[in-house]
DRENDO-1510 file (C-alpha; in Angstrom, 1 decimal, always signed):
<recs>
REC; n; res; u; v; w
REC; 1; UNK; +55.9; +113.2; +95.7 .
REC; 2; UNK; +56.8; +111.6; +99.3 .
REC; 3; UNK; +53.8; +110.1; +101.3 .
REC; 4; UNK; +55.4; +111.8; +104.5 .
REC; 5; UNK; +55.3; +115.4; +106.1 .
REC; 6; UNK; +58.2; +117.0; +107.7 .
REC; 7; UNK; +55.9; +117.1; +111.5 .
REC; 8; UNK; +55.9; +113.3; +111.3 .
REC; 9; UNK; +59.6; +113.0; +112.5 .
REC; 10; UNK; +59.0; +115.4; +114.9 .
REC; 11; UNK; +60.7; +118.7; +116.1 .
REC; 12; UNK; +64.8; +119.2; +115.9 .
REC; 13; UNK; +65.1; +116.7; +112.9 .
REC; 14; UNK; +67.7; +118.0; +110.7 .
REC; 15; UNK; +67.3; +117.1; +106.6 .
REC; 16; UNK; +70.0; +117.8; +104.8 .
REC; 17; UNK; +72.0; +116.7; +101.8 .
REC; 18; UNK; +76.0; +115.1; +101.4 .
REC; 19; UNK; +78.4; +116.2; +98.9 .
REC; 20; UNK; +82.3; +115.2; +99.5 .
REC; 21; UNK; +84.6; +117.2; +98.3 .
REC; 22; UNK; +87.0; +115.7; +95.8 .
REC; 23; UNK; +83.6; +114.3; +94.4 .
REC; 24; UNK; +82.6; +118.2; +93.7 .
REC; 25; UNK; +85.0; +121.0; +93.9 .
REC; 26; UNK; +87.6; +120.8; +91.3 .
REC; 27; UNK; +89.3; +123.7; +91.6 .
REC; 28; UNK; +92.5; +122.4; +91.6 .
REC; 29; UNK; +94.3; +125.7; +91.8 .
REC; 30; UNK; +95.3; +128.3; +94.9 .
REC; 31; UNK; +97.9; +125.9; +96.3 .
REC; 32; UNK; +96.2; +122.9; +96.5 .
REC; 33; UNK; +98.2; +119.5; +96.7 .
REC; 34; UNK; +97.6; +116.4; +95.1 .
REC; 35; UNK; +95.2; +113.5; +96.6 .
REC; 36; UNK; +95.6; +110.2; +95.9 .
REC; 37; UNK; +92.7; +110.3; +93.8 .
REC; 38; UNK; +94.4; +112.8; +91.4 .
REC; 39; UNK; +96.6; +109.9; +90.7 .
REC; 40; UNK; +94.6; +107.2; +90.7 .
REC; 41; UNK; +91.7; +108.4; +88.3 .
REC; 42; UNK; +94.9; +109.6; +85.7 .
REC; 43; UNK; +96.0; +105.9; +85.6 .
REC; 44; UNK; +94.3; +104.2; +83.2 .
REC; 45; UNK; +91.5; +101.8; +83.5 .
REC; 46; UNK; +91.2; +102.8; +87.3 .
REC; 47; UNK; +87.8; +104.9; +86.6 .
REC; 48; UNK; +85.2; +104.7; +84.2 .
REC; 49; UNK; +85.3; +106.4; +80.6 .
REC; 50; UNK; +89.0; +107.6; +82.3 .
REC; 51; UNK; +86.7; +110.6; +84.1 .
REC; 52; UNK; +88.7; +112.5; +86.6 .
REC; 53; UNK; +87.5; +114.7; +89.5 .
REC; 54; UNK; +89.9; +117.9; +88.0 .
REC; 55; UNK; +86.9; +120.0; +87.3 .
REC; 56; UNK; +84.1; +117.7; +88.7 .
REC; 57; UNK; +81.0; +120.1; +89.2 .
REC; 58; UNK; +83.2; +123.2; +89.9 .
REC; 59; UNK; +81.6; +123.9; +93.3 .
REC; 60; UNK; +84.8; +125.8; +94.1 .
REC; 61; UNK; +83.4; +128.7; +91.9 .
REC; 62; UNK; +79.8; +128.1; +92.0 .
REC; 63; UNK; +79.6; +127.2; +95.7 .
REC; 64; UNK; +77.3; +130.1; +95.4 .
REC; 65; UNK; +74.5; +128.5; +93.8 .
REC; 66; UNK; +74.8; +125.4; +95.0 .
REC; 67; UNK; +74.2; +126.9; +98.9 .
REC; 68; UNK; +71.3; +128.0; +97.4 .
REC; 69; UNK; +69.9; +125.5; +95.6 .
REC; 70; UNK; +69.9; +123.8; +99.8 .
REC; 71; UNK; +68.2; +126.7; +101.1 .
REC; 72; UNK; +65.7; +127.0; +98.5 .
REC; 73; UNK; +65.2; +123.8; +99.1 .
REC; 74; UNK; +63.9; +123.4; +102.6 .
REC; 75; UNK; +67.1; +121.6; +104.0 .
REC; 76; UNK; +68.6; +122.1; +107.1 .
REC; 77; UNK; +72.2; +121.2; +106.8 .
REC; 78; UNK; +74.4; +120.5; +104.3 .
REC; 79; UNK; +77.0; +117.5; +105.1 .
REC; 80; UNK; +80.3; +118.9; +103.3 .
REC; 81; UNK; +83.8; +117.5; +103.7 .
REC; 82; UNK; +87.1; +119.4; +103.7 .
REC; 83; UNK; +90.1; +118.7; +101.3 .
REC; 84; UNK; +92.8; +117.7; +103.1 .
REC; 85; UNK; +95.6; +118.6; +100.2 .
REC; 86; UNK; +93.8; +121.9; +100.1 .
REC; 87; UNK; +94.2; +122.7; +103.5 .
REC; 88; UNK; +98.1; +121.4; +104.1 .
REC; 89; UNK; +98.8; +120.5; +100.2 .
REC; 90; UNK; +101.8; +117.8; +101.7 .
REC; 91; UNK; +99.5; +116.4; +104.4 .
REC; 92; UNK; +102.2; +117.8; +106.8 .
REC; 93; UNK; +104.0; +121.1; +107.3 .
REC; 94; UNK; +102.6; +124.5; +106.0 .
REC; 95; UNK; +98.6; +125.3; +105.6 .
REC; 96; UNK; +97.7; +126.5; +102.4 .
REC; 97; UNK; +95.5; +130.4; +103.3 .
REC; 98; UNK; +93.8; +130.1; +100.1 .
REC; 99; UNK; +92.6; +126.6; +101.0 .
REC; 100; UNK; +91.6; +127.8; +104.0 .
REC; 101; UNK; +89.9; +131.2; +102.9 .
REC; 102; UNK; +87.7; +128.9; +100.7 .
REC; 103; UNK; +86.4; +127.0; +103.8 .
REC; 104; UNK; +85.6; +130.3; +105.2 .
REC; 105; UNK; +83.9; +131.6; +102.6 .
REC; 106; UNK; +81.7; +128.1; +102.2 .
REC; 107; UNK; +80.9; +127.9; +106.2 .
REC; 108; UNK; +79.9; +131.5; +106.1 .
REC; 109; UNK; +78.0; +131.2; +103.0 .
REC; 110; UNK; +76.3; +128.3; +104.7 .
REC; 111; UNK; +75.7; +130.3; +107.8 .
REC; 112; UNK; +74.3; +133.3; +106.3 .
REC; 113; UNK; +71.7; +131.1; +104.6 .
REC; 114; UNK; +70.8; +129.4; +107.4 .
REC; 115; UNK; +72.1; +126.0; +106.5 .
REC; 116; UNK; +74.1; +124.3; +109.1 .
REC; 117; UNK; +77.2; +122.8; +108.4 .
REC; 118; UNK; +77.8; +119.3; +109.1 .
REC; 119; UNK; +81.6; +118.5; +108.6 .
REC; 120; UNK; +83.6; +116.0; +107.7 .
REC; 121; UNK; +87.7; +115.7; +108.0 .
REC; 122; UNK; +88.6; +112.7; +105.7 .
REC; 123; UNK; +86.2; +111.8; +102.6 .
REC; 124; UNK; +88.9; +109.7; +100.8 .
REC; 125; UNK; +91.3; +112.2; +99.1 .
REC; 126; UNK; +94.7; +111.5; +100.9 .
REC; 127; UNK; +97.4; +114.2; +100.2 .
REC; 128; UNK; +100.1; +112.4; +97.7 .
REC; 129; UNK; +102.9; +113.0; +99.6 .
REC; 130; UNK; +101.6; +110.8; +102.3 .
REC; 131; UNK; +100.6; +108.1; +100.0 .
REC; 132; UNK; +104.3; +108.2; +98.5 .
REC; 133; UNK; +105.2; +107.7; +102.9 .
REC; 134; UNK; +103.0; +104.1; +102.6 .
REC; 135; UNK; +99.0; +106.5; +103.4 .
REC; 136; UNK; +97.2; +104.5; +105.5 .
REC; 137; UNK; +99.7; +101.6; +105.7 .
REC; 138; UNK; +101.8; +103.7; +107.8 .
REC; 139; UNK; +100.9; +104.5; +111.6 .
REC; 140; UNK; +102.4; +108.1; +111.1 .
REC; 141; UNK; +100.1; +108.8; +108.9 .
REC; 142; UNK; +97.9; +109.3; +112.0 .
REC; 143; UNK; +99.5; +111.7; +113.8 .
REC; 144; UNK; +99.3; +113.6; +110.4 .
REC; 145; UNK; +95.6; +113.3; +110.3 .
REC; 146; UNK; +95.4; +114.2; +114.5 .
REC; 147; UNK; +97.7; +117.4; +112.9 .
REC; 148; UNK; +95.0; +118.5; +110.4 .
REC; 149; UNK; +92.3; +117.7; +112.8 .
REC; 150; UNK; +94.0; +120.4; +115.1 .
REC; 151; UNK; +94.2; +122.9; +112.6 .
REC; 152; UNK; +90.3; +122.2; +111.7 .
REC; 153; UNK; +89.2; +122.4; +115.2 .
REC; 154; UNK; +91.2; +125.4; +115.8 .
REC; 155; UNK; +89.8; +127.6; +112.9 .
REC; 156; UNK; +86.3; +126.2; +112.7 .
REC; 157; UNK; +84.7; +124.8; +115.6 .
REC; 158; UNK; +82.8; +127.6; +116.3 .
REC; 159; UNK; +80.6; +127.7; +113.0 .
REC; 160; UNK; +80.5; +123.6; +112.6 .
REC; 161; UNK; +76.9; +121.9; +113.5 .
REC; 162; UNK; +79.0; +118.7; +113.8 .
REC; 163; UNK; +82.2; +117.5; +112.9 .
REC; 164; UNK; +83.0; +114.1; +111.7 .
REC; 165; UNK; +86.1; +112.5; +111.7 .
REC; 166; UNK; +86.5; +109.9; +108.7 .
REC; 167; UNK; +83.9; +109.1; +106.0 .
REC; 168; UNK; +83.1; +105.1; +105.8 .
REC; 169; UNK; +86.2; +103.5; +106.9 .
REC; 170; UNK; +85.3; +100.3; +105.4 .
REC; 171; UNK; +85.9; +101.9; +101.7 .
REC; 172; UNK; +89.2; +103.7; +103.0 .
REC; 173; UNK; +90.7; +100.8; +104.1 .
REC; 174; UNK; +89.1; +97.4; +102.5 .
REC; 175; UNK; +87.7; +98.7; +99.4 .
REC; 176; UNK; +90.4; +100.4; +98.5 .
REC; 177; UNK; +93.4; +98.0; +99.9 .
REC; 178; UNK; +92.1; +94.5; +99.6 .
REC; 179; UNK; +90.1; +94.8; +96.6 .
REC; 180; UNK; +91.9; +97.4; +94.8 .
REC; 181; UNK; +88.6; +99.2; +93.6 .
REC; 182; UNK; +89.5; +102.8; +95.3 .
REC; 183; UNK; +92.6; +104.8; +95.6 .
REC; 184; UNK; +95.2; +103.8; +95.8 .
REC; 185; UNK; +94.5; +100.6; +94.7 .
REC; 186; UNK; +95.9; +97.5; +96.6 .
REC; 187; UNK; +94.9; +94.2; +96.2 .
REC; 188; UNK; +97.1; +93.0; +99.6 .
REC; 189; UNK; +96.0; +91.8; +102.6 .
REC; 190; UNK; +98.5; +93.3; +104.6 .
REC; 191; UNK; +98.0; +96.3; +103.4 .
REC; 192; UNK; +94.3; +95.9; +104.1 .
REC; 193; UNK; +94.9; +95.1; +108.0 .
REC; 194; UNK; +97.0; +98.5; +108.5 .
REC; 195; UNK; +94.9; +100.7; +107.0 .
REC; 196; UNK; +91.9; +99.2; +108.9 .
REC; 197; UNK; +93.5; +99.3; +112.3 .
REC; 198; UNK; +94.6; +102.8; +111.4 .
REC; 199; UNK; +92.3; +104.5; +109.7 .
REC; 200; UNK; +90.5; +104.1; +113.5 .
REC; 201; UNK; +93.5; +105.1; +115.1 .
REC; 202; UNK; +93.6; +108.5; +113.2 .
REC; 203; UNK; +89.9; +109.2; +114.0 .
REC; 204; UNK; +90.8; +108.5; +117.5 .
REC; 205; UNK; +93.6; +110.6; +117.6 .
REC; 206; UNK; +91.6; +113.3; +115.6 .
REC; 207; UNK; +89.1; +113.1; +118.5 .
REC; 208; UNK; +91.6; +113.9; +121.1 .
REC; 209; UNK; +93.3; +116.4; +119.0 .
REC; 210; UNK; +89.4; +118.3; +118.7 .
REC; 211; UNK; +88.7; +118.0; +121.9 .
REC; 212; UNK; +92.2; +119.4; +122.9 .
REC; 213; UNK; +91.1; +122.6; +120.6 .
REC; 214; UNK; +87.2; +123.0; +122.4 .
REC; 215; UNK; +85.7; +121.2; +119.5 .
REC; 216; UNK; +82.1; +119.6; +120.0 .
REC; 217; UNK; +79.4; +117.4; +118.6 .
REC; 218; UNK; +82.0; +115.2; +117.4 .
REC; 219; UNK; +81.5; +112.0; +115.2 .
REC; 220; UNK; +82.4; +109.2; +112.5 .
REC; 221; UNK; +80.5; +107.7; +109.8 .
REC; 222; UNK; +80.2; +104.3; +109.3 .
REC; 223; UNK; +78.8; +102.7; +106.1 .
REC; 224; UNK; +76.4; +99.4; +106.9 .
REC; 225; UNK; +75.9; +97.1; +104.0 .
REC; 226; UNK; +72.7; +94.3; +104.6 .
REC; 227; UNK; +75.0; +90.7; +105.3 .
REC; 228; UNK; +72.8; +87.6; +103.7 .
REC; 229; UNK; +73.5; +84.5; +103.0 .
REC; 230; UNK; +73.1; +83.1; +99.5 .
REC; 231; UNK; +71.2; +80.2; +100.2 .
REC; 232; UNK; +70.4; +78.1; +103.2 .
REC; 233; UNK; +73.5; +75.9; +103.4 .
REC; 234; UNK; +75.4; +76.4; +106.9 .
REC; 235; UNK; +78.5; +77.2; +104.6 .
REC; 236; UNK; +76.7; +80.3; +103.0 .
REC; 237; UNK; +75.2; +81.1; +106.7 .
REC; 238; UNK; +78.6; +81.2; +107.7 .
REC; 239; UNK; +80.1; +83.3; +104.6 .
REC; 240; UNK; +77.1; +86.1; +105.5 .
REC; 241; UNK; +78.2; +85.9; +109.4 .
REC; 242; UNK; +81.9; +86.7; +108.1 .
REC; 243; UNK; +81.2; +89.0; +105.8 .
REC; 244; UNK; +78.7; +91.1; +108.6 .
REC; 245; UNK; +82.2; +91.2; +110.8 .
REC; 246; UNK; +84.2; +91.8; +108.2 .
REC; 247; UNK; +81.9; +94.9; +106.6 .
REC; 248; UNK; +79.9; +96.2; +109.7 .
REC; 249; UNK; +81.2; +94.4; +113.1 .
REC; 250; UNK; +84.9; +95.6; +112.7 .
REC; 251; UNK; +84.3; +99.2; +112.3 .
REC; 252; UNK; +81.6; +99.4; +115.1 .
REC; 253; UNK; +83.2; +97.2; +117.1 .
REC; 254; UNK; +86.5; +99.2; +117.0 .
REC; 255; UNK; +85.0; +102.3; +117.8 .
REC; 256; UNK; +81.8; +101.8; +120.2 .
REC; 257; UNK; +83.6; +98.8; +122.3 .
REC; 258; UNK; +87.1; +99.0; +121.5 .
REC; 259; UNK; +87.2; +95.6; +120.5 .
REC; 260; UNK; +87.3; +94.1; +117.3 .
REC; 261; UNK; +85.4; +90.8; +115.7 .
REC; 262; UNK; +87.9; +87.3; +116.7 .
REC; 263; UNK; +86.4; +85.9; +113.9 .
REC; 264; UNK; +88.4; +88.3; +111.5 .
REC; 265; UNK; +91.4; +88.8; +113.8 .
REC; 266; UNK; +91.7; +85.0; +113.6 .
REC; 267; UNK; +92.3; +85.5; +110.0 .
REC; 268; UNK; +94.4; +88.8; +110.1 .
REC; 269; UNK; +96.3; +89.0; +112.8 .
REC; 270; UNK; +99.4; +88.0; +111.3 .
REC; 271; UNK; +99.1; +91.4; +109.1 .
REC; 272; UNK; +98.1; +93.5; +112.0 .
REC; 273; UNK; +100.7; +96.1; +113.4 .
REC; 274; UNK; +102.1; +95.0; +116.6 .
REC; 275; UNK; +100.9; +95.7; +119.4 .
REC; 276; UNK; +98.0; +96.5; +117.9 .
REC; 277; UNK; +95.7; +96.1; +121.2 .
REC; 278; UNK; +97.4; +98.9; +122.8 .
REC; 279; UNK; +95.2; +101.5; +120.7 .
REC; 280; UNK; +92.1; +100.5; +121.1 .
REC; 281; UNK; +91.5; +102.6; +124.5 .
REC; 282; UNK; +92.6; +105.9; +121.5 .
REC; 283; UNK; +90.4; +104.0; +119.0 .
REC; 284; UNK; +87.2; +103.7; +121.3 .
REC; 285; UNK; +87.3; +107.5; +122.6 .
REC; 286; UNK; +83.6; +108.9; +123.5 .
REC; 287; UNK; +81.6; +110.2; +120.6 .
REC; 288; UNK; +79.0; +112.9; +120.6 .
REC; 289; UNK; +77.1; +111.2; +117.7 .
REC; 290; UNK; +77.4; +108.0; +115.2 .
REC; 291; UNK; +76.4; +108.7; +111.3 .
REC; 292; UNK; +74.8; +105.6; +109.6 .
REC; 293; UNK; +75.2; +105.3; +105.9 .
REC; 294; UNK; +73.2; +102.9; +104.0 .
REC; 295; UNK; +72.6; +101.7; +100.3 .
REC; 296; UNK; +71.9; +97.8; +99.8 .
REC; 297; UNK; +72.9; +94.3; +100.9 .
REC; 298; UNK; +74.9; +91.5; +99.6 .
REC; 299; UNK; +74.4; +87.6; +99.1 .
REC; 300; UNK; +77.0; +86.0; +100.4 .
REC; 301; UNK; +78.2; +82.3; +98.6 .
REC; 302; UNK; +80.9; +80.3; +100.0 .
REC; 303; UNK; +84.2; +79.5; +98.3 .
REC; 304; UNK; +86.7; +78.1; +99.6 .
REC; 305; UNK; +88.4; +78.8; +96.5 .
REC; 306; UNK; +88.8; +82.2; +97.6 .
REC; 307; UNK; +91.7; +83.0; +99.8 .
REC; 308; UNK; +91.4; +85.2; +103.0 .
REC; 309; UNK; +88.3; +85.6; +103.1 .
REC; 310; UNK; +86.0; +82.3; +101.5 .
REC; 311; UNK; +82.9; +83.7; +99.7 .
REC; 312; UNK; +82.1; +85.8; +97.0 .
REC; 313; UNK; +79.1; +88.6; +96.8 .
REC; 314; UNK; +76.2; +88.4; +94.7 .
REC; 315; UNK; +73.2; +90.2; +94.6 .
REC; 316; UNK; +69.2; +89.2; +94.9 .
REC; 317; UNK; +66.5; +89.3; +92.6 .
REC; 318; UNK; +65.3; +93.0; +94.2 .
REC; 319; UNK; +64.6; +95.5; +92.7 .
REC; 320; UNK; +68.2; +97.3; +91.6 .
REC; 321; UNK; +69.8; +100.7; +90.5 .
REC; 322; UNK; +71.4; +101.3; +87.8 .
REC; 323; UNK; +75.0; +100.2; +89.5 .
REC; 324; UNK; +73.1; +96.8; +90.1 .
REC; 325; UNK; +72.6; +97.3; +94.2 .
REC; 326; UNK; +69.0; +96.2; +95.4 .
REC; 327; UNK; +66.9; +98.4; +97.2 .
REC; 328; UNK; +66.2; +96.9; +101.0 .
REC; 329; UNK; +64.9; +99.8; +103.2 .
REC; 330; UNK; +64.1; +97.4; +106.0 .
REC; 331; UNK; +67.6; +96.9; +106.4 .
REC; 332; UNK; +67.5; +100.4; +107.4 .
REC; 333; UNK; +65.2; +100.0; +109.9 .
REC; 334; UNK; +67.2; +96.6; +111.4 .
REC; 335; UNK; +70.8; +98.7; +110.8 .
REC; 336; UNK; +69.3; +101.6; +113.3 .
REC; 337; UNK; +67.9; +99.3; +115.9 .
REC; 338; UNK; +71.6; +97.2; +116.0 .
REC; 339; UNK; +73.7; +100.2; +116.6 .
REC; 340; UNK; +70.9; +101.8; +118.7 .
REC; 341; UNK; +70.6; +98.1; +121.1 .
REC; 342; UNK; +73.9; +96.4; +120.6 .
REC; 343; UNK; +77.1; +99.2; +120.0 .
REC; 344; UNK; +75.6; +102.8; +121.5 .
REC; 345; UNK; +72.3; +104.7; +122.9 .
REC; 346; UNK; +74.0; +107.7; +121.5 .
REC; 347; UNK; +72.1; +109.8; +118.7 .
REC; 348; UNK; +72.1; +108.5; +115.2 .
REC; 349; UNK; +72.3; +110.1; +112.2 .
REC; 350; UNK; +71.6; +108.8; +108.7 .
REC; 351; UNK; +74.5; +110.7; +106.9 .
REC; 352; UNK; +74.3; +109.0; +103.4 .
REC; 353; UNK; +71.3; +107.3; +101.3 .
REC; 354; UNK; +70.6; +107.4; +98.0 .
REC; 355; UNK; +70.2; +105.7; +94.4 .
REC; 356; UNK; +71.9; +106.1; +91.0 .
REC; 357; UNK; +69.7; +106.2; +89.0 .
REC; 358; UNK; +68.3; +107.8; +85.6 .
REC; 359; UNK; +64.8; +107.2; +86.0 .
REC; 360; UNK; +63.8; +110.0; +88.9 .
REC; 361; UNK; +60.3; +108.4; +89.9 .
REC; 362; UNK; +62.7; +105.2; +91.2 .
REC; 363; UNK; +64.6; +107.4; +93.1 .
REC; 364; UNK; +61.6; +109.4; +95.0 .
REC; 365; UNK; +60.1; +106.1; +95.7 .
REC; 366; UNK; +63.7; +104.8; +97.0 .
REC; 367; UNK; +64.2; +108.2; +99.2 .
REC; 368; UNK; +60.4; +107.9; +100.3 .
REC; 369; UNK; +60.8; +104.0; +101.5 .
REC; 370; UNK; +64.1; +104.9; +103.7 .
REC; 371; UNK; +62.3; +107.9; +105.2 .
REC; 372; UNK; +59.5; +105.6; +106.4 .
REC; 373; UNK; +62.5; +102.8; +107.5 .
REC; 374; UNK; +63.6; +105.7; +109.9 .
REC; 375; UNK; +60.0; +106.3; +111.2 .
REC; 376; UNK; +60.0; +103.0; +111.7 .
REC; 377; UNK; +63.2; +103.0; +113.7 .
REC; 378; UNK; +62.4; +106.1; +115.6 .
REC; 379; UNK; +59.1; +104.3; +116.7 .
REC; 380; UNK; +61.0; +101.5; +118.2 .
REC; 381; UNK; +62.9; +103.8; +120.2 .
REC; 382; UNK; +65.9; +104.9; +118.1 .
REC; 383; UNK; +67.2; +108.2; +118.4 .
REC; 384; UNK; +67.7; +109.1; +115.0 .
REC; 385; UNK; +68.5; +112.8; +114.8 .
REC; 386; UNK; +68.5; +113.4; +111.1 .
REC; 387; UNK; +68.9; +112.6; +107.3 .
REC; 388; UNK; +70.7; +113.3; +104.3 .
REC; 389; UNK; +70.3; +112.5; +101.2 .
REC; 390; UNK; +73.3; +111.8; +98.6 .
REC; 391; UNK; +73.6; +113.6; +96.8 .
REC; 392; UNK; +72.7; +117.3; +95.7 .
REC; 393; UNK; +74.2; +117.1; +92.5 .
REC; 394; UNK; +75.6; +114.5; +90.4 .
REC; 395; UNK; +78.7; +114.2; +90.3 .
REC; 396; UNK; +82.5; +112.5; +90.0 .
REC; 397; UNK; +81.3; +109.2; +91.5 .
REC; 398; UNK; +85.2; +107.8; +92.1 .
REC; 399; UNK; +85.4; +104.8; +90.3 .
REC; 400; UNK; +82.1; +105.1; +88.3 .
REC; 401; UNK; +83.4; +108.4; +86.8 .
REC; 402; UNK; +80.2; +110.7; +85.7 .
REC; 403; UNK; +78.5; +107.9; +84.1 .
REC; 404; UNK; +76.7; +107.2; +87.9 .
REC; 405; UNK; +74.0; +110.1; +88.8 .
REC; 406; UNK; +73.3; +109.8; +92.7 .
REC; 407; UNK; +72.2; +113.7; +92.2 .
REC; 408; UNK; +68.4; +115.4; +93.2 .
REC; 409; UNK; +70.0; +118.1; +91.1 .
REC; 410; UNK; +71.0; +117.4; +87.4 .
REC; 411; UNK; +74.1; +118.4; +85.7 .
REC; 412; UNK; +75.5; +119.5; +82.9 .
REC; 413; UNK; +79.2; +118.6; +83.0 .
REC; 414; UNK; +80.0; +120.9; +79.6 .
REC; 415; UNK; +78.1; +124.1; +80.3 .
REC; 416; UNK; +78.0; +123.4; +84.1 .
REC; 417; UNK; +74.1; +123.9; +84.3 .
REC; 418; UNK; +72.6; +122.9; +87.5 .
REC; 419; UNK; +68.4; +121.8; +86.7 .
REC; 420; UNK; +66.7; +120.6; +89.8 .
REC; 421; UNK; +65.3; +116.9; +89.2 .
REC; 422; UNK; +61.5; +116.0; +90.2 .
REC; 423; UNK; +63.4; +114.3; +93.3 .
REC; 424; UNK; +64.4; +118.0; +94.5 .
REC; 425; UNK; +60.8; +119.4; +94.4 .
REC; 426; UNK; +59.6; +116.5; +96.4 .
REC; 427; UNK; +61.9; +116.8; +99.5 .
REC; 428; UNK; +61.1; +121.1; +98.6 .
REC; 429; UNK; +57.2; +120.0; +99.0 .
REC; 430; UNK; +57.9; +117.8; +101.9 .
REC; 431; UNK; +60.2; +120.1; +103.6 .
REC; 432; UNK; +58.8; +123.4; +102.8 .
REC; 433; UNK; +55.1; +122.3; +102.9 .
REC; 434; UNK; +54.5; +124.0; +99.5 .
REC; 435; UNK; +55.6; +123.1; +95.6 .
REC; 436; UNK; +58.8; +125.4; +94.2 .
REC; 437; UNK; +58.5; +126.8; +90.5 .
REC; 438; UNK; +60.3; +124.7; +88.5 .
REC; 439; UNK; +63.6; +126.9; +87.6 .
</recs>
């Protein structure tokens, strides 16, 4: 069980879990397009054991029980995303009404539980057709994203908690363009510097396109990896420096100041679109609210061997997860106070935390440490508004397939059985102030 009480973060802190939906729903019927990771996880070698996000943890039928496996739980919120090829199955042109009857059915289901719903736009599954137009490569692909945000804003606002634009941009654009480990797979450094410049374009634009529809309590989610240097040698201080702008500093920077780190334009500028400056007044738009999410940290090494960028990433001697990442909640703490002092005094949000992991007792230990980070931070002064743990249920971890098991709920991928893990009764008892029956 945790060592903390609900009373010690004090009153209108929000607990909640994350789920994404390509990572969940399946449900690939009802007019729904294809995403970019529909294609990617059918090409081979791209994801673990060749596992595919087609039927994933059918939350598109059982949405049902999984709302109340969050209310039974104690939780407050549940931090969703939409689909965006459910919703307009070309990324452009006609809404699908099935796609968005679902929605409706999930925010009222939420609603009539008590569970507020904490929203998020983009969580990585690109409608195909726009991929096939160059995705995130392309600066139309923006206004298509400022489109969808329209419709979102239009339909929804009034029963979203919060909404949040894009879901760790680092992953959308770098992960996934430079290092080819994500959808759709680019290992190009041009490629890389367009989609970072506009994946933050297209949450700018999506902000002015909310706000144009009444939308409030609006967002983004940045993911904050810990930046270390392998050793002591000024080279490796310098690799962890330009690996910190590259990870943490360009995202931030983008969007808090509307500036981004000259260490990594000197590198990319070249590959940036022209005129590039000219966004960053759309990029930096005010924000209601900035979500933190946080797993680990990486050693940095230098190599100039390497091109582009001249180190390589190792990890510690920590204690690690099963997918090798160390476990550093004092990062937490130091993440919290960096935004909170040096990029925004607005509220915070941690919007993702979690461990894969087979042996539960690790992960209650893991969740229990990062909830005393955050006291920590809040101590200091941070306005931290709220926590979520991912994830509620195992489930289609991208390129990890099924084979990673983030989940405080267990699952059965053949008979579909949810069975709530240790980890689930100990936020219930924390939360709730009581022990739940085990099901």
């Amino acid at each position: 069980m945790f060592s903390l009480k609900r009373e010690d973060f004090g009153p209108g802190f929000d607990f909640g879990v994350a789920m994404a939906a390509h990572q969940i729903e399946g449900g690939q019927t009802d007019g729904r397009g294809s995403s970019i990771w529909d294609s990617f996880a059918a090409t081979p070698r791209n994801t673990r054991n060749a596992d595919t996000g087609k039927v994933a943890c059918d939350h598109y039928n059982r949405w049902p029980e999984d709302l109340d496996l969050i209310r039974d739980g104690g939780f407050d919120g549940y931090r969703f995303s939409f689909s965006w090829p459910r919703v307009i199955p070309e990324g452009t042109g006609p809404s699908n009404p099935k796609g968005l009857d679902f929605y409706d059915r999930l925010i009222d289901g939420m609603l009539e539980r008590g569970i507020k719903p904490y929203a998020t736009l983009y969580h990585w599954d690109l409608p195909s057709s726009l991929q096939d137009r160059g995705g995130w490569m392309n600066r139309d692909t923006t206004a298509a994203f400022a489109d969808y945000a329209a419709l979102i804003g239009h339909r929804f606002k009034d029963r979203l908690e919060t909404i949040a634009t894009v879901n760790e941009p680092w992953c959308v654009a770098f992960l996934s363009h430079f290092l080819g480990i994500h959808a759709p797979g680019y290992r190009d450094v041009r490629a890389a510097s367009r989609a970072m410049h506009h994946i933050l374009l297209a949450h700018g634009r999506a902000i002015d396109a909310l706000r144009a529809e009444g939308a409030k309590n609006l967002g983004i989610v940045v993911n904050l990896e810990k930046a270390e240097p392998y050793s002591s040698s000024p080279e490796d201080q310098e690799a962890a420096e330009l690996g910190d702008a590259l990870f943490n500093q360009w995202y931030l920077g983008g969007v808090c100041k509307g500036e981004y780190p000259q260490s990594i334009v000197d590198i990319i500028e070249d590959h940036l679109p022209r005129d590039w400056q000219a966004d960053m007044d759309v990029i930096s738009r005010p924000l209601d609210w900035i979500g933190v999410n946080y797993y680990t940290r990486s050693l940095y090494k230098f190599d100039a061997s390497v091109p582009v960028f001249p180190f390589t990433q190792h990890r510690g001697d920590l204690e690690k997860n099963d997918l090798g990442w160390e476990t550093v909640p004092e990062a937490l703490t130091e993440f919290l106070l960096r935004v909170s002092n040096d990029y925004t005094n607005l509220p915070l949000y941690v919007t993702e935390n979690g461990m894969s992991e087979s042996n539960d007792a690790k992960r209650i230990d893991y969740f229990d440490r990062h909830l005393r980070a955050i006291l920590d931070a809040k101590d200091k002064g941070v306005d931290v508004r709220g926590y979520f743990a991912w994830s509620l249920l195992d489930n289609f971890e991208w390129a990890e397939g099924f084979s990673s098991r983030f989940g405080i709920v267990e699952m059965d991928y053949a008979s579909q059985k949810r069975t709530p893990k240790p980890s689930y009764f100990a936020f219930s008892k924390m939360l709730l102030g009581r022990a739940l029956e085990v099901r």
